[in-house]
C-alpha positions as CSV (number, residue, x, y, z in Angstrom):
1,X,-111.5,-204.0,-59.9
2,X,-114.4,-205.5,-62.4
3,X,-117.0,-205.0,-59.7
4,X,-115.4,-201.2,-59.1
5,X,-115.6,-200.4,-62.8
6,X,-119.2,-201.9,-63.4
7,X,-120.5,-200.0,-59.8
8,X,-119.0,-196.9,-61.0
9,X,-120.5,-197.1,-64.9
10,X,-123.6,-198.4,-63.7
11,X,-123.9,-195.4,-62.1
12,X,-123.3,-192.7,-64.4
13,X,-126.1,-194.7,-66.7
14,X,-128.9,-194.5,-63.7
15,X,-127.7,-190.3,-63.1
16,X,-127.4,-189.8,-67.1
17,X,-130.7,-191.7,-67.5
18,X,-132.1,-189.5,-64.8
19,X,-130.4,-186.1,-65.9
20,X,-128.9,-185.6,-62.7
21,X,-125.9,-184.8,-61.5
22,X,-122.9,-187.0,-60.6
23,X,-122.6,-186.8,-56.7
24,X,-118.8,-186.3,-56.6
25,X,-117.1,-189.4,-54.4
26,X,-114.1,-187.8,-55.3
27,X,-112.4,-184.9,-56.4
28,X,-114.0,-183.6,-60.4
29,X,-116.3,-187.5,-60.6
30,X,-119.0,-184.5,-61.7
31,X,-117.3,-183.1,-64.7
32,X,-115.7,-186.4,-65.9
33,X,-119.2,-187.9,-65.6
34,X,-120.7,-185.2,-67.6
35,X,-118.3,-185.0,-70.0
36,X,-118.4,-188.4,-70.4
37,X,-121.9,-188.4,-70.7
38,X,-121.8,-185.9,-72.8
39,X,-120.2,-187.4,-75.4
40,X,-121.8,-190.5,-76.2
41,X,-124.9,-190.1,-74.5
42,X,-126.6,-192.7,-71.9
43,X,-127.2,-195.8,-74.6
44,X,-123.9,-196.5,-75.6
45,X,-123.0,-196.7,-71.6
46,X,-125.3,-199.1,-71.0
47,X,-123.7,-201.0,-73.5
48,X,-120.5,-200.8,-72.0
49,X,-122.3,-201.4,-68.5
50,X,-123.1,-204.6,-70.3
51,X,-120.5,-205.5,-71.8
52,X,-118.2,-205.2,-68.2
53,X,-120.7,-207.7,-66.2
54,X,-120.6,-209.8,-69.1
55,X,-117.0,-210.1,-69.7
56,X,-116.7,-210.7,-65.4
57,X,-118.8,-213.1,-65.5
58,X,-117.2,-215.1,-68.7
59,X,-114.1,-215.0,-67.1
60,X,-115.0,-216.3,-63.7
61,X,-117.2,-219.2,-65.2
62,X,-114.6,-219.8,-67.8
63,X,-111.1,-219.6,-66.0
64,X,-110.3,-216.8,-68.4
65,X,-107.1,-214.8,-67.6
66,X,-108.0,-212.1,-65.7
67,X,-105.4,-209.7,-67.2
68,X,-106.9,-209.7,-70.3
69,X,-110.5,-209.4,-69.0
70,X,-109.6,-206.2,-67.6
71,X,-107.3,-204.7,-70.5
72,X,-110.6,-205.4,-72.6
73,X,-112.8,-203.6,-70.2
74,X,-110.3,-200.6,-69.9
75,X,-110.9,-201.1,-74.1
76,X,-114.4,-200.7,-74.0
77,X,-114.2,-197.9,-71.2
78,X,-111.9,-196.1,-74.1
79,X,-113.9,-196.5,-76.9
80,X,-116.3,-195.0,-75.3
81,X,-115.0,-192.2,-74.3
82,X,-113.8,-191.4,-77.5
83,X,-116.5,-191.5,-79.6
């Protein structure tokens, strides 16, 4: 699920970055992504990006429980959005 959610950010950085379009893999992906986008701008979601691969790879090195790792990357994904 961590490297789904860091795939799928990472990309809506590189397309933001590049003022493109959001291919759509699935059903609206191009309106989310651009609403998304939209609100916060490209910076603060490559902090997020960040902020994902970092929080994997402190709880894989660290034993951290998993649960939590996620719940605070659904966080970040929220406060994002929300801005």
């Amino acid at each position: 699920m961590t490297e789904l959610l860091a795939w799928w950010v990472s990309r809506l950085v590189r397309v933001g970055a590049r003022g493109m379009n959001v291919p759509n893999i699935v059903p609206e992906e191009e309106g989310c992504a651009a609403r998304l986008l939209s609100a916060t701008g490209v910076d603060h979601w490559l902090e997020v990006w960040e902020k994902i691969n970092r929080l994997a790879s402190q709880t894989d090195g660290l034993n951290l429980d998993k649960k939590q790792a996620l719940l605070n990357m659904f966080h970040a994904l929220k406060g994002a959005a929300t801005r």
